[in-house]
Structures are given as C-alpha cells and as structure tokens.
C-alpha positions in Angstrom: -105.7 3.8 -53.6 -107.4 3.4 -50.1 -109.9 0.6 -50.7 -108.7 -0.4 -53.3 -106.3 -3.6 -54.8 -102.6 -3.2 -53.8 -100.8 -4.1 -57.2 -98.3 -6.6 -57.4 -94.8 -6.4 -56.3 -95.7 -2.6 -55.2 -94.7 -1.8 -51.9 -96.5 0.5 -49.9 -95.0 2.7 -47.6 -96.5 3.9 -43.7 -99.0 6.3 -43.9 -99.8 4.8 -47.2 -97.5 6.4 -49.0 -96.0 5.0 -52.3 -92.5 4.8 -53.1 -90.9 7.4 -55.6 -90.8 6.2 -59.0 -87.2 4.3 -60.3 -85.0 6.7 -61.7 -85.3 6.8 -65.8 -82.7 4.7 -67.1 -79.1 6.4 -68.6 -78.9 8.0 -71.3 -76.9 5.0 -74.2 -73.2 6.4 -74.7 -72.4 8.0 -77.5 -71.1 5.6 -80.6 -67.5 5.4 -80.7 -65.6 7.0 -83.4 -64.4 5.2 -86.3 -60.8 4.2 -85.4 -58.3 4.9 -87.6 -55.7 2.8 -88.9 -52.1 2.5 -87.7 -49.3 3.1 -90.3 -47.5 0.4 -91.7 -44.7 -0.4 -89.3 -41.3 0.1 -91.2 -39.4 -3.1 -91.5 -36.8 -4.0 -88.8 -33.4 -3.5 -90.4 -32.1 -6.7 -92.1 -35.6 -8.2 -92.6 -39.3 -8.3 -91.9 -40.9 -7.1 -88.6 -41.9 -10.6 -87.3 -39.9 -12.6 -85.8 -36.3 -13.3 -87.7 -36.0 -17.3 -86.6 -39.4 -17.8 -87.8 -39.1 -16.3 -91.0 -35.7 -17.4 -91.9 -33.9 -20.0 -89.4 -30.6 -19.4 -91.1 -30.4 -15.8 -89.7 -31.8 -16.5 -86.6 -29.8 -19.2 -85.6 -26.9 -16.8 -86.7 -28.1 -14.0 -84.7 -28.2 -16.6 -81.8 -24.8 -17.0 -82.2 -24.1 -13.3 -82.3 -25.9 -13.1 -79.0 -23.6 -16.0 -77.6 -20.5 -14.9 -79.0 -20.5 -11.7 -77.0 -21.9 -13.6 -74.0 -20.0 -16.6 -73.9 -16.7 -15.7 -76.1 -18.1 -18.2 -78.7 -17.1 -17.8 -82.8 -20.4 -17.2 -84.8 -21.2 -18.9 -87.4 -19.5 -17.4 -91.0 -17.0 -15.5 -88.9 -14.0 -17.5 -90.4 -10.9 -19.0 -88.6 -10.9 -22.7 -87.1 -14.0 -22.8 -85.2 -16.1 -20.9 -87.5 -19.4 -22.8 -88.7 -20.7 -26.1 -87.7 -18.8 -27.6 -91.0 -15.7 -26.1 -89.8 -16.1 -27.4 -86.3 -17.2 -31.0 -88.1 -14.0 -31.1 -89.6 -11.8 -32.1 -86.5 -14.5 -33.8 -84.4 -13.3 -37.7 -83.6 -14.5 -40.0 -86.5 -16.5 -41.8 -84.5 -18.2 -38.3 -83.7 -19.0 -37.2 -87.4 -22.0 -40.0 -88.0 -23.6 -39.4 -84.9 -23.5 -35.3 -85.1 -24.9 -35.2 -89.0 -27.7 -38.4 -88.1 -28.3 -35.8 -85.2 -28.4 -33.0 -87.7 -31.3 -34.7 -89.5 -33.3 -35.5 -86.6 -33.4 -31.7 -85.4 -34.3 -30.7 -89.0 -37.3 -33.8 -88.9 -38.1 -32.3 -85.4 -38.5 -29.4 -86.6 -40.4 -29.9 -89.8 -42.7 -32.0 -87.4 -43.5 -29.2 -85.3 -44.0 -27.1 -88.1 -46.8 -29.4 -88.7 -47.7 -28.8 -86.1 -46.8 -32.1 -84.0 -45.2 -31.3 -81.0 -44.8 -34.8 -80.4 -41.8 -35.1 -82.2 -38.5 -35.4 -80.0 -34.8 -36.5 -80.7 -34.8 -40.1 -80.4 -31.1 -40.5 -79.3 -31.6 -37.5 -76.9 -30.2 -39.2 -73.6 -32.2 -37.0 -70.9 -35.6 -37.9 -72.6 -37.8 -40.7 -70.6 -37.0 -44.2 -70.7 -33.9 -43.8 -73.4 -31.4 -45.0 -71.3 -32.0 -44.6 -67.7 -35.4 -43.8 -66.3 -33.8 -41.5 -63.2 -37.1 -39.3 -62.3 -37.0 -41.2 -59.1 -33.9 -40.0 -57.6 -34.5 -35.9 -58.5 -37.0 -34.2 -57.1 -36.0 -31.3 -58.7 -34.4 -29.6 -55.7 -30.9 -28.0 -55.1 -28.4 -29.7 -57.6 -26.3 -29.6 -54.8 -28.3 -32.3 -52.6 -28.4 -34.9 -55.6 -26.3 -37.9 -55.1 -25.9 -37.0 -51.0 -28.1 -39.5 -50.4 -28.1 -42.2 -52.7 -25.8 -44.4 -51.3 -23.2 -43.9 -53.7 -24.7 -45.6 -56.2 -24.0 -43.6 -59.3 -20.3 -44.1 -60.5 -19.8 -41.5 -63.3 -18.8 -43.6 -66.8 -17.5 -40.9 -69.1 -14.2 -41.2 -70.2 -13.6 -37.9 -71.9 -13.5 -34.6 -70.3 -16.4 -33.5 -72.4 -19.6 -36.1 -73.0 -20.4 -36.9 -76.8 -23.8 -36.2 -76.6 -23.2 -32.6 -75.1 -20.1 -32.2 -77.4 -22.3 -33.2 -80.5 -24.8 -30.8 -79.4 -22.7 -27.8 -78.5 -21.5 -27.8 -82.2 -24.7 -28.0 -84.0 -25.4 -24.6 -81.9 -22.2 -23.2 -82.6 -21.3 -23.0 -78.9 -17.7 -24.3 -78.9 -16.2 -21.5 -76.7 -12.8 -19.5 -78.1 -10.7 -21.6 -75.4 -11.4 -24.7 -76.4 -11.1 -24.3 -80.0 -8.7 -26.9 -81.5 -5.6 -25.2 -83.3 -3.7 -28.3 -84.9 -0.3 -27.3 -85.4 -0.4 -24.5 -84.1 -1.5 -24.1 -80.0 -2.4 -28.1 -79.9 -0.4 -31.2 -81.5 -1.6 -32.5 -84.7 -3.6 -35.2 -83.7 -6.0 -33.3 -81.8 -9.6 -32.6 -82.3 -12.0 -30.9 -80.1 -12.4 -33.8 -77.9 -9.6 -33.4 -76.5 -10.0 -29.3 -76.2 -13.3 -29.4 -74.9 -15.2 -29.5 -71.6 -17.9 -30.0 -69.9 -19.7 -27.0 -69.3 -21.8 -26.2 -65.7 -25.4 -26.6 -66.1 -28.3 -27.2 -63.3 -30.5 -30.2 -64.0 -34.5 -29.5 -65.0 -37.5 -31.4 -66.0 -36.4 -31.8 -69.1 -32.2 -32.1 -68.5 -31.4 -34.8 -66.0 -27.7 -34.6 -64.6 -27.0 -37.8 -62.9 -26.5 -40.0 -66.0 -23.6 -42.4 -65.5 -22.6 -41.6 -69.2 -23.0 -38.1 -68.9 -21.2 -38.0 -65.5 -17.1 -37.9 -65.5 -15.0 -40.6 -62.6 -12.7 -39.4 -60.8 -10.0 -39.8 -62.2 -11.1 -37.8 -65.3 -12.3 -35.3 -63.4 -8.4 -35.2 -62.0 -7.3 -34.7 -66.0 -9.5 -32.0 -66.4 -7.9 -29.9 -63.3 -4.8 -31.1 -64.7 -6.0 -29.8 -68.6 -7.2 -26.5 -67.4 -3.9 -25.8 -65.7 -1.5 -26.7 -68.6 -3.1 -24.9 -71.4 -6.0 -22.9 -70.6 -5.1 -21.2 -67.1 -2.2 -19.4 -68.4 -3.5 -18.4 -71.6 -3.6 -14.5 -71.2 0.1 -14.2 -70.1 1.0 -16.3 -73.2 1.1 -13.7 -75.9 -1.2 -13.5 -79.2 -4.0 -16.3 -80.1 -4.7 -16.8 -83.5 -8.4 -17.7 -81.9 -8.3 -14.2 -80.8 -7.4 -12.5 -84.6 -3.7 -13.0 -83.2 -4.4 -11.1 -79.8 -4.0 -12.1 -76.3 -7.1 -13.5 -74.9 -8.5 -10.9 -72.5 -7.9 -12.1 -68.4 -12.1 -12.1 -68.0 -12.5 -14.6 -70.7 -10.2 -17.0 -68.9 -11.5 -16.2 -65.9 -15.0 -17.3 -66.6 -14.1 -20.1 -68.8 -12.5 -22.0 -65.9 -14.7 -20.6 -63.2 -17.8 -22.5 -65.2 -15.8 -25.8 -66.0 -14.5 -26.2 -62.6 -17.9 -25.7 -61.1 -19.0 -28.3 -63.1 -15.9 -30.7 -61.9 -17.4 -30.1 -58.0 -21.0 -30.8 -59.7 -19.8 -34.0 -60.8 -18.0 -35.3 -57.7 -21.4 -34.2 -55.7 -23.5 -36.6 -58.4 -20.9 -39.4 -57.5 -21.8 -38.5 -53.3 -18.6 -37.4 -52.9 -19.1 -35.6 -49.6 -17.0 -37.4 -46.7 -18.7 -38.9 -43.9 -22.0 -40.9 -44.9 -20.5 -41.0 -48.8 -17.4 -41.2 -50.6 -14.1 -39.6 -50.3 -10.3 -40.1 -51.6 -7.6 -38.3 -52.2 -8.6 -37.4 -56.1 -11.5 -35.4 -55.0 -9.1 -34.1 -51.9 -6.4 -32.3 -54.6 -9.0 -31.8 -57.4 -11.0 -29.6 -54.8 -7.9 -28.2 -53.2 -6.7 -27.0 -57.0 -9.8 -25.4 -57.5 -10.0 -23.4 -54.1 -6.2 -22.5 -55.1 -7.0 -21.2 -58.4 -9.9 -19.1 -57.1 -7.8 -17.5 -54.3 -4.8 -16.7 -56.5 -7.5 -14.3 -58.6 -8.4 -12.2 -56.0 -5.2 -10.7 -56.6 -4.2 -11.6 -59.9 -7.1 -9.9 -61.2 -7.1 -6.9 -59.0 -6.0 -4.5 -62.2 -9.5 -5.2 -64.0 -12.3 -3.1 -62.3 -14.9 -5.2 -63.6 -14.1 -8.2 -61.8 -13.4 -5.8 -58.4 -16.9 -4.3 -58.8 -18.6 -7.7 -60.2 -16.6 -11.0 -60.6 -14.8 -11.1 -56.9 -17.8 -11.1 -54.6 -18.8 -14.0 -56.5 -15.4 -15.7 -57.2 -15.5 -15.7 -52.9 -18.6 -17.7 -52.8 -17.4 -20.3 -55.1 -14.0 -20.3 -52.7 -16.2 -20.6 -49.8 -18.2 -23.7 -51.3 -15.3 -25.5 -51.9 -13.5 -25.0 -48.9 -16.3 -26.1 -47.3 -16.5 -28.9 -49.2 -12.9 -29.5 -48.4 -13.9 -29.7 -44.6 -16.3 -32.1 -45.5 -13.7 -34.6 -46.6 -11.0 -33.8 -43.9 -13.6 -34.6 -41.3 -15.2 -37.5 -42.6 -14.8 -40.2 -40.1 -12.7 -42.9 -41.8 -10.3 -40.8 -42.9 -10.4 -41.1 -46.7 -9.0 -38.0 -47.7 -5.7 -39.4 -47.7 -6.5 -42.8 -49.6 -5.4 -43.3 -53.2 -8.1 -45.2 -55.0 -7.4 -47.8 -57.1 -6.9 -47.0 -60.6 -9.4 -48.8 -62.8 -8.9 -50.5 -65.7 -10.4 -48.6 -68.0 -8.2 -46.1 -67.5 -4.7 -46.5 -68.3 -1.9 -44.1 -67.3 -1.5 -42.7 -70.8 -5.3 -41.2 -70.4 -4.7 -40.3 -66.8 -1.3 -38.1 -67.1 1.9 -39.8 -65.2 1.3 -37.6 -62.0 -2.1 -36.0 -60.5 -4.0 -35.6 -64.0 -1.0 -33.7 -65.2 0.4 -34.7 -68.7 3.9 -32.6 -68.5 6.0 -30.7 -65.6 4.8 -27.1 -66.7 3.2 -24.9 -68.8 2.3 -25.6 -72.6 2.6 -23.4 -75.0 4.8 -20.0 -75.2 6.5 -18.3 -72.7 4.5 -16.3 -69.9 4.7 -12.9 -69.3 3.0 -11.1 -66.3 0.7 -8.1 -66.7 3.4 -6.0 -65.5 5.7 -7.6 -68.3 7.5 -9.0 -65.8 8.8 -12.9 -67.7 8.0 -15.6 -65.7 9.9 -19.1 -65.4 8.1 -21.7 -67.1 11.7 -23.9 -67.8 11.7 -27.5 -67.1 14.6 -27.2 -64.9 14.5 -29.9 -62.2 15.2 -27.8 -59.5 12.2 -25.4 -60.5 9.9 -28.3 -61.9 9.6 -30.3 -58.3 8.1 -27.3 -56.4 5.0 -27.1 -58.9 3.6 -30.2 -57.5 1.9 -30.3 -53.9 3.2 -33.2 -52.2 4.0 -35.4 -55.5 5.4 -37.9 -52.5 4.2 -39.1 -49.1 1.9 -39.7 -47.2 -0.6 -37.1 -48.0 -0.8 -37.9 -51.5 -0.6 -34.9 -53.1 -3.0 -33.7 -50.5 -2.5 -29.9 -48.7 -4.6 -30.1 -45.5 -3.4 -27.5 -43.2 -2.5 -25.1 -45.5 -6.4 -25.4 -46.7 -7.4 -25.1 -43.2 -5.2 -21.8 -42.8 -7.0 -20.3 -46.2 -10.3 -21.3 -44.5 -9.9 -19.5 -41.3 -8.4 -16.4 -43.4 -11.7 -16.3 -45.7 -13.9 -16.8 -42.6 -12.2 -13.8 -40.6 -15.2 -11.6 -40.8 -17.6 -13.8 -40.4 -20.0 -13.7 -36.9 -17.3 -10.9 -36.0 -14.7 -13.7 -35.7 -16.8 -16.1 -33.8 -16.6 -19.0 -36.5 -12.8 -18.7 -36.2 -12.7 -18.9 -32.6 -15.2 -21.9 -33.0 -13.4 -24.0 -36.1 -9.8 -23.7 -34.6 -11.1 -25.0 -30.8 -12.7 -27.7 -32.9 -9.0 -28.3 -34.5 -7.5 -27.6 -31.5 -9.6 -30.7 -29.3 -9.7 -33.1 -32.5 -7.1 -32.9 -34.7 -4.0 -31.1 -32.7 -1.6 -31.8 -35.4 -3.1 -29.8 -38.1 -4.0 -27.1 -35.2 -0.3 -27.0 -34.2 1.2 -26.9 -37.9 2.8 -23.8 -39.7 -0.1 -22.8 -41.8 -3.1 -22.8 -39.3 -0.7 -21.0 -36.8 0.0 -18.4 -39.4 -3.0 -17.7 -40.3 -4.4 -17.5 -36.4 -2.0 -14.3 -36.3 -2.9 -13.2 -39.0 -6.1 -13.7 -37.6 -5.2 -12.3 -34.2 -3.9 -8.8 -35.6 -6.6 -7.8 -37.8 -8.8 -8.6 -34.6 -6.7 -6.3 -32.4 -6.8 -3.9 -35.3 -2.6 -4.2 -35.5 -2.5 -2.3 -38.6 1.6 -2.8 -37.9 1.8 -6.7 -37.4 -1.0 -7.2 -40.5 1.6 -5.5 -42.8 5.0 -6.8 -41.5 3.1 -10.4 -42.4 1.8 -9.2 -45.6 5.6 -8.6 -46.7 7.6 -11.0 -45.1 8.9 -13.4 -47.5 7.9 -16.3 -45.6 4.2 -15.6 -46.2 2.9 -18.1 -48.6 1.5 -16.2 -51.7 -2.5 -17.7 -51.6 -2.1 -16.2 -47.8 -1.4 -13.0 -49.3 -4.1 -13.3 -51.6 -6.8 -13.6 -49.1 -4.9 -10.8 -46.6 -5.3 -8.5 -50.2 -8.8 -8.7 -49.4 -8.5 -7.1 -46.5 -5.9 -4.2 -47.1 -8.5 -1.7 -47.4 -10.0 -2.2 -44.4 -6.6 -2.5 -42.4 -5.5 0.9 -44.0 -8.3 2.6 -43.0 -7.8 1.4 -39.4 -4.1 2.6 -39.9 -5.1 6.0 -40.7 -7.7 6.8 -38.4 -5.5 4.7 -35.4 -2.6 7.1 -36.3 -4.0 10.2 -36.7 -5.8 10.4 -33.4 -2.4 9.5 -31.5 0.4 11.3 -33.8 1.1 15.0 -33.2 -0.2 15.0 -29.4 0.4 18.2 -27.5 3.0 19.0 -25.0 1.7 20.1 -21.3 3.4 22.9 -20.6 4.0 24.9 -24.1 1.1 23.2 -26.4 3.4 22.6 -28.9 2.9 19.0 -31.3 5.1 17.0 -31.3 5.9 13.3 -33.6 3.2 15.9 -35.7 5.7 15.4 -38.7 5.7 12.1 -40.9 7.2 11.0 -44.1 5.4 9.7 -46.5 8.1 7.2 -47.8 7.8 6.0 -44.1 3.8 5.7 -44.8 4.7 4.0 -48.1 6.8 0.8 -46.3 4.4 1.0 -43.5 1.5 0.0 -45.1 2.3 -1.8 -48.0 1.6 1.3 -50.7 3.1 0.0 -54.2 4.5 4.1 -54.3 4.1 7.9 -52.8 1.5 8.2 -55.4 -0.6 6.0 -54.0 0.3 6.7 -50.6 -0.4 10.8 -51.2 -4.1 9.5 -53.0 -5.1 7.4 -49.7 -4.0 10.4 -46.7 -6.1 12.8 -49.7 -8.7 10.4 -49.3 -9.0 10.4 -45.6 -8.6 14.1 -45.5 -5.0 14.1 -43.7 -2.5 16.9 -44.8 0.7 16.3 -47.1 3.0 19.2 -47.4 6.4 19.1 -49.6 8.9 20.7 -46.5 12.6 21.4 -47.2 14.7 18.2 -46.7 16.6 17.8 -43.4 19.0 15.0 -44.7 18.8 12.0 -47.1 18.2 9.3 -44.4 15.1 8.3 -43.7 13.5 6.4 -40.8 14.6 3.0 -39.3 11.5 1.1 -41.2 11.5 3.3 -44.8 12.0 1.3 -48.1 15.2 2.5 -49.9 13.3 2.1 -53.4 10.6 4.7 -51.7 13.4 7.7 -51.3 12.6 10.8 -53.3 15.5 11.3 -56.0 15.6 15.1 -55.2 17.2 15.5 -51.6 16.1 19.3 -51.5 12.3 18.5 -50.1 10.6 15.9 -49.1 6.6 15.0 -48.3 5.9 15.4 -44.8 2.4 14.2 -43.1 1.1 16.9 -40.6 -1.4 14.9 -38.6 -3.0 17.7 -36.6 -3.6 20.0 -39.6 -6.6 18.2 -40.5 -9.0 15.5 -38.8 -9.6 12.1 -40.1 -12.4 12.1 -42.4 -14.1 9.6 -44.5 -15.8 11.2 -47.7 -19.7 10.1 -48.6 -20.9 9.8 -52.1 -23.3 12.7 -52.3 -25.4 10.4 -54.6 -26.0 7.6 -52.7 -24.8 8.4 -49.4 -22.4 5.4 -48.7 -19.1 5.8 -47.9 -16.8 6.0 -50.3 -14.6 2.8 -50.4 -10.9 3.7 -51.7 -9.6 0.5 -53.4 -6.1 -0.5 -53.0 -3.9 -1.2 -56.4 -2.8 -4.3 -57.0 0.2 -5.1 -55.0 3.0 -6.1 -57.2 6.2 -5.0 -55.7 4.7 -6.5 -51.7 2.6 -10.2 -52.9 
C-alpha cells in the first residue's frame, strides 16, 4: 500500500500497480488405470520362447547349421552321408588332426562353462589369432582395407602353410559343422582311398578384424601351394556340375551356383594370400606363380559370363559381381606385367620343403585332365576329357618357353575388352598408347590387335563387323565371353541402325524399297541361336514380322543354311517401315526394359 513496506521479492509495477497473481497450479492427472496383464505367449514351435541356443545348445548349434547349410551348401549335423556330424567328419581328418580337434573340443566346452560363470575371461588357449600366442602382429594392421596389408611391409611375410587348408581353420570349421558339400571327402568313391579332408578342403575368404588377424605366416599359404590349389580346383571341383550325380548331393548333380560360389570364395582367398606375401609388382614381389595363378583365376571368371548365362539368378545377381572380381584381378595382373624388373616371367626357385610330389609335375596340376566321370554340357552336348596326346598338350598355357606358362597379351586383350565402356572408351585409348610407347611387342601381337577391333567396331557402333568377329572361328572363346556381355547392347544398335535406313522411299513413285527382310537373314546376322529368338527381339523393338508366300528356297548371300524354314510355301519377312523402332518401359518402374540375349551355344 502507498506508505507503506514493499514486501519481499514483490515487484511493483508503474503507477504502483501490482502484478496479477501466478496462475493456480494444474490440476494432478488422473491415476492411471490398473494395467492388465499380457497372455501367456504360446511356445515357439519345437521349444520354449527364449532363446533355443541358450536353453539347449544341442538344437541351436543344429539350427546354426540348418541356417548354413542353405547359405553355404554345408551338411547339417544328423543329416547322414559322409560329412554328416562332427564325429563323422572326425573320422577321416589326418591323425595328427584328431588330438588336436577333440583337446580343442574340450576347451570350447571349458570356455563355455566359464562364461556361464560368468567369466568372460576365458579364451582358447591354442587359438592362433589371440595376443601374444604366436606372433604379436597388431603392429602391422591397422585395421584398414585387407587389400593394403602386406603392400608395404617390405616383403617380409613369407606364407608357411603347406596344405591348401590351415589346421587350425580346418579344426575349427568341423567342430561348426561348416565343411562345405564340395569339399567333402568321398574315399572310394569321388576321391582315392587315402584321402581325408585335408586334402579336399580349402581355405575359405575371410577379412581380417580385431579379433581375426590374417597375416600369420602359418595361416598364410607360399606360392607354390597357392599354385596347387588353382591346380585342385580345376581338376576336381570346377567341372563338377557337368559330371553327372554326387552321392554328396543324394546322388544328384551339384547345382552350377553351388560351384560357382564355392570357387569364386576360395580363389578370392588365393589373391588374398599372394596380397599378404606383397605380391604386387613393382615396390614388392612378383614371379611367374602369382603371374599364371592370377591369369587362371581371371580365366575361370570370364568363361562364366557365358557358361552361366542359362541361370537367371546369376544374370540378375552373380555377374555384376563376378565382373568386379575379373576386374581386380586383371588389374592385379597389370600390376605384375609392369613391374619394373620384369619378374613376371621368372620361375622361382622351388624350395625345399616342397617336393614335386606335393607341388603336381606341371603348374600345380597333378594329371593332364579332368578327374572324375565324363563331362557333359548343359545342352547334353559330351565333352572330351581323353588323355589323348594330341588333345592333352593344348590344356596347358605355354607348358614350354619362355613365358613360363605365362599368357600376357592375351590378358591384355581381355583387359581392354572388359574396360570397353569405361570413361566412354577413354581408358582404352589411354592403356593401349601406354602399350603402344612401352611395350610394342605385346601392342603389336595377335590378341591386343584383336581385341582393338573388337574394340574399334563396337565404338563405330558396326553392329556387322561385331558379329562377323563374334563367329569366326578364329576368335578365342574367353574373347567371346566378354563380347557376350555386350550382345545386347550391339543388337539393339543393330535394330534401331537398320530400321531407320531399310525400306527408304523412292523419289518419284514413293514406293519402299529393300522394305522386305528375312528373318533367317536377321538370324545369321546377328548371332540369334534361332527364328524364335530372332521373332522375340524385332517383337521386342516393336518392328513387324509377317509370314509372306515363299518366292523360292534360296536365301540371301549371308543366311545360315541350319536357319532355312523346312516348309518352302512361306517364309518370315521383316517389313521395316510398318512400324517405328520402339523400346518398351516397364510401367512399374519406368526403366527400360532390357531384353536379355540366350546363351549362345550354336555361335561361342
């Protein structure tokens, strides 16, 4: 009041005017129902709710290796046959392996009682990638790109494993039932008697971590037994799916995918290896081993861009990525042909550890051709797998020479075929003036020229030349491979090229004329494996095929004979200016369509 004390902490407004009261305080919310509750959740079918591999580690660690089986082609455990259960699998390891895998055995089960314990202390004593156990190697990974380790350590690691598959990672692969299909020992039966998985399995790709270290001289493979694994792989696993039933498979052939990843993962592993040992030309190491191991690889993966064309999961899935692992290792490959003392060519010494009864008497190989039964293409088409002389010394690159079993301009060919798209051509234009300034020999040979046409008519969009090379004889088959890649594209060219400039009009009367094509002309022109085909594509494109009254049996001057129609009363004729080239969208996503070719059996 005027005159009178101002209480504290009260402000007082001008004019003397108090401030309004403080609003009353809300309202306390309303106490929350009593919550209700929740059913019992019915049991998980096959046993309780919780988790299975806590409750019972028998079924878990068999529903692990249900997971794997489908995932990795693997037998579970209890499923019966030769690789089925860790006892099973115990059976045939080495001797020297049996000890080691059931002291093993007891350490995981005191691990794990330990960490039930709760101790998670507790580790495998004889686990080799666990501090200070036999090499302390945290120094030299930084836990980077598994491709940089061993580039720069002077070439100091020098793998020491002799078999194609470490002990401690064989050991451990069959405590968790993860012996893949492929390399399931049949003695007696696919394999000799004497064999056990050792000599079945290998080593399988894996990046290093912080607790899994890779550059481990004992975990690491030389060389020279990285050579026997390339040489392995081709004599009894590669061919496997042209080879009839598998009793690994229930007596069925092994399906192509299966194979396909199998070696894609063990050969990625065999580049991992050399890149641990700093094999990588100029600045590391280089021979001719890692030359022909690497140029076996890049063959293998360029054959199944066409081998595997039939199977529209690896089309739509697999090939994209088999092309990146082609690209690494060609560029690998590059590496060694440029390095700058010329290695690529040398033989290295054989070392003494290694005999030539573990090595194989010629490039890893142990015999002159396929193991096992007699090969049959997808088509059913029988295959020559004799031992003939005459067939048997064209399976080996360069068994004598200089090169040393080496192949470098036909792997500078298949580079500058995968790299056609690239930059819109400019890499090729750049790596053969390189070849051309430095190394004219290898520019100047047979294979680089080839594929420089090759090179030179898909540039130029001649859809003509592309094709007459696709066919001719003289093209080596892994050429055609990487041209397969392309048809599509070439095709398309083809069809848009042609029907723009067939069926022009005459000045004077209007009238088309060349308007009228055959199709069994089409057919040879462009490599279709029938009319069928042929008919699908111009349906595709939106150009018009009509079935006209025959004029006569011949056919014209560039027509296959095995493409004439067996009824001589009509024929398929392509009018060109009934219809204009179209390309068809997918009203889903919007993208154009993409037609596929089939796999060219009766052209590569």
């Amino acid at each position: 009041s005027p005159g009178g004390a101002v209480p504290p902490f009260r402000r007082v407004l001008p004019g003397g005017r108090a401030p309004p009261p403080p609003p009353p305080p809300p309202p306390p919310p309303a106490p929350a129902p009593p919550r209700m509750a929740a059913p019992p959740r019915p049991p998980r079918k096959g046993g309780d709710a919780r988790s299975t591999v806590g409750r019972n580690d028998d079924d878990g660690r068999a529903a692990l290796a249900e997971r794997n089986a489908q995932r990795f082609a693997t037998k579970p455990s209890g499923g019966g046959g030769a690789s089925s259960g860790s006892s099973s699998s115990k059976s045939i390891l080495p001797p020297d392996l049996r000890e080691r895998a059931d002291k093993m055995a007891a350490q995981v089960a005191a691990r794990r009682a330990a960490a039930a314990a709760g101790d998670d202390s507790a580790y495998m004593p004889d686990d080799p990638n666990k501090a200070g156990m036999r090499r302390d190697l945290a120094d030299d990974d930084d836990g980077g790109d598994d491709d940089a380790i061993g580039a720069g350590g002077g070439g100091s690691l020098v793998g020491e494993c002799p078999h194609m598959c470490p002990d401690e990672e064989l050991i451990r692969r069959e405590m968790e039932d993860d012996i893949q299909l492929l390399e399931t020992v049949d003695p007696g039966g696919l394999h000799p008697r004497n064999w056990t998985v050792r000599e079945t399995a290998v080593k399988r790709f894996r990046r290093s971590a912080a607790d899994f270290k890779l550059d481990i001289p004992e975990l690491v493979r030389p060389p020279r037994v990285l050579e026997r694994v390339c040489g392995y792989l081709e004599e009894w696993v590669m061919e496997r799916d042209r080879q009839g039933p598998d009793p690994r498979y229930d007596s069925a052939p092994p399906p192509p995918l299966d194979v396909y990843q199998f070696i894609w993962d063990r050969t990625r592993m065999v580049r991992k290896d050399f890149i641990l040992q700093n094999y990588v030309g100029t600045g590391g190491k280089c021979d001719a081993v890692a030359v022909r191991c690497h140029e076996r690889i890049a063959r293998w993966h360029a054959m199944c861009e066409h081998q595997l064309s039939h199977i529209s999961h690896f089309v739509l899935q697999q090939s994209q990525q088999n092309v990146q692992e082609l690209g690494q290792t060609m560029k690998t490959l590059n590496q060694y042909y440029d390095d700058a003392g010329g290695r690529s060519t040398e033989e290295p010494p054989l070392d003494d550890d290694f005999d030539s009864a573990k090595l194989g008497f010629l490039h890893g190989c142990l015999s002159d051709k396929v193991m096992g039964a007699d090969l049959v293409d997808f088509d059913g088409t029988k295959l020559d797998n004799s031992s003939d002389p005459a067939r048997t010394k064209l399976r080996f690159v360069g068994a004598k020479g200089a090169s040393h079993g080496t192949a470098e301009p036909e792997m500078r060919g298949l580079y500058i075929l995968l790299t056609m798209n690239n930059d819109g051509g400019m890499e090729v234009l750049k790596y053969a003036g390189r070849l051309c300034v430095q190394r004219p020999e290898i520019y100047n040979s047979e294979p680089v020229q080839l594929a420089l046409r090759i090179f030179q008519a898909k540039k130029e969009y001649n859809y003509a030349r592309f094709f007459s090379i696709l066919r001719s004889p003289s093209t080596p088959y892994l050429y055609a491979c990487i041209m397969f890649k392309h048809v599509d594209q070439m095709r398309k060219i083809a069809f848009r090229i042609m029907a723009k400039t067939f069926g022009a009009r005459r000045k004077d009367t209007g009238e088309n004329f060349y308007d009228q094509y055959p199709l069994r002309d089409l057919v040879h022109l462009l490599c279709f494996e029938d009319a069928d085909e042929a008919r699908e594509a111009c349906c595709h494109y939106n150009i018009t095929v009509r079935e006209v009254p025959s004029a006569g049996s011949g056919s014209g001057s560039g027509s296959d004979p095995s493409t004439a129609p067996s009824d001589s009363s009509t024929e398929e004729i392509i009018f060109w200016r009934h219809a204009d080239f179209k390309e068809p969208i997918d009203p889903a996503k919007g993208t154009v369509k993409i037609l596929r070719p089939r796999k060219m059996i009766r052209t590569i």
